[in-house]
N, C-alpha and C positions, 0 to 999 in steps of 0.2 A: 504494500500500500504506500503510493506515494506519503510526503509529508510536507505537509502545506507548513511555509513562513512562519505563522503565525503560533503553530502548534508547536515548529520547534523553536522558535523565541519565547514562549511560555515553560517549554524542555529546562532553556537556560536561564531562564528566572528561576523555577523552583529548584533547578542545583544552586545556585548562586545562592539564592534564601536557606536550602538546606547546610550549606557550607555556613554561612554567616550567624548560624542558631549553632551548631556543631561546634563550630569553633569559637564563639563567646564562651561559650560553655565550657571549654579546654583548657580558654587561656583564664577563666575568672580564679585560681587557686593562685597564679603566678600573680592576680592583681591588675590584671591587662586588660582591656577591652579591645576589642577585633580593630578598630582605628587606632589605637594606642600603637597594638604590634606592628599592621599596617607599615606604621611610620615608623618605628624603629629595623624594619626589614627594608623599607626603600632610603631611608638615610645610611642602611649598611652597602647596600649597592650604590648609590649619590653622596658619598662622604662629601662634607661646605654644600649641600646643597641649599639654595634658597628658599625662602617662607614660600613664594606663588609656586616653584617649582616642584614644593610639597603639597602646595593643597594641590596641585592638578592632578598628581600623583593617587594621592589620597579621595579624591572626589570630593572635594570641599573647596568652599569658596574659600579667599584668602581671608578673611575675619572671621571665619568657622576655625580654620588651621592655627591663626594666630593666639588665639583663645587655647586651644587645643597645645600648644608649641611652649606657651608658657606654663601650663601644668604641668608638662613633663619634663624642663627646666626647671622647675619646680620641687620636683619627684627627685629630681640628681639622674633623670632618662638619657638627658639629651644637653647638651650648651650651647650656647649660641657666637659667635665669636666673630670679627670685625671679617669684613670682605671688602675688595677692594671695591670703592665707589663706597654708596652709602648702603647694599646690602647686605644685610646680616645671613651669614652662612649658619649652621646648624651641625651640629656633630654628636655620636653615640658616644657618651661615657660609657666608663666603664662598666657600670650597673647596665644603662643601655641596652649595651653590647649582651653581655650576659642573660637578660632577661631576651631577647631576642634569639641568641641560639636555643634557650630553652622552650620558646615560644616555636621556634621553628619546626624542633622535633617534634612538637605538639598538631600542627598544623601537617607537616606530614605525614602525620598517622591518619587524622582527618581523609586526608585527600586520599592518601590508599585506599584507604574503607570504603572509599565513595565511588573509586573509579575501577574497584577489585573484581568487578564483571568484564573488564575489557583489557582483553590480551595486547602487549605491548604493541602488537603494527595496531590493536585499532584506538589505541590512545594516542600514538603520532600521529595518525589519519585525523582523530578531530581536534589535536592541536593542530597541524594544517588547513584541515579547515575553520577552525575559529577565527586561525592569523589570517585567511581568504577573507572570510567576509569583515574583517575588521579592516579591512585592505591592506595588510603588508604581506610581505612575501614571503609564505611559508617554508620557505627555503633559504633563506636570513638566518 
């Protein structure tokens, strides 16, 4: 049976929402919320990254992020430190850092669980296709 757009854009909302219930849930003993870790996993790959270049990151407007950036500066998560010009760059302390590889083995466990029906060619097949229709090139 074919599969109309719509069915499978609804496929990918409810993994998306199952993953996002999943993993709140994983990371809430570490004290993390799902946007917490988020941002401590993309400033581990964006070391000085910028505030907009986090909330884009993170789906968040930049006054969502900034609010968010100081709590976990806050926390001892993250520091924020001069960047040339007048942006402030961002970086994982060393708690950061730590509560993120722990977050991480958490989230991979998540994501095993979820994707434990699908033999490795057909997990690259729809990581190929996701990067298709997101338009980059799944072969990047």
């Amino acid at each position: 049976m074919p599969h109309r757009p719509a069915d499978v854009g609804l496929a990918v909302k409810r993994l998306q929402h199952r993953h996002h219930r999943t993993m709140s849930q994983a990371l809430a003993p570490l004290g993390l919320s799902l946007v917490q870790w988020d941002t401590l996993r993309h400033l581990a790959r964006n070391p000085d990254a910028s505030l907009h270049d986090l909330a884009v990151l993170t789906f968040q407007t930049d006054q969502s992020f900034g609010s968010l950036a100081t709590r976990m500066a806050d926390r001892g998560l993250i520091e924020r430190v001069p960047g040339p010009g007048r942006p402030v760059r961002h970086r994982l302390t060393e708690e950061g850092e730590r509560l993120f590889k722990a977050g991480q083995d958490l989230a991979d466990g998540v994501l095993d669980t979820s994707f434990r029906n699908l033999s490795a060619a057909q997990l690259d097949q729809l990581g190929d296709l996701l990067a298709l229709a997101l338009g980059a090139d799944p072969t990047a």
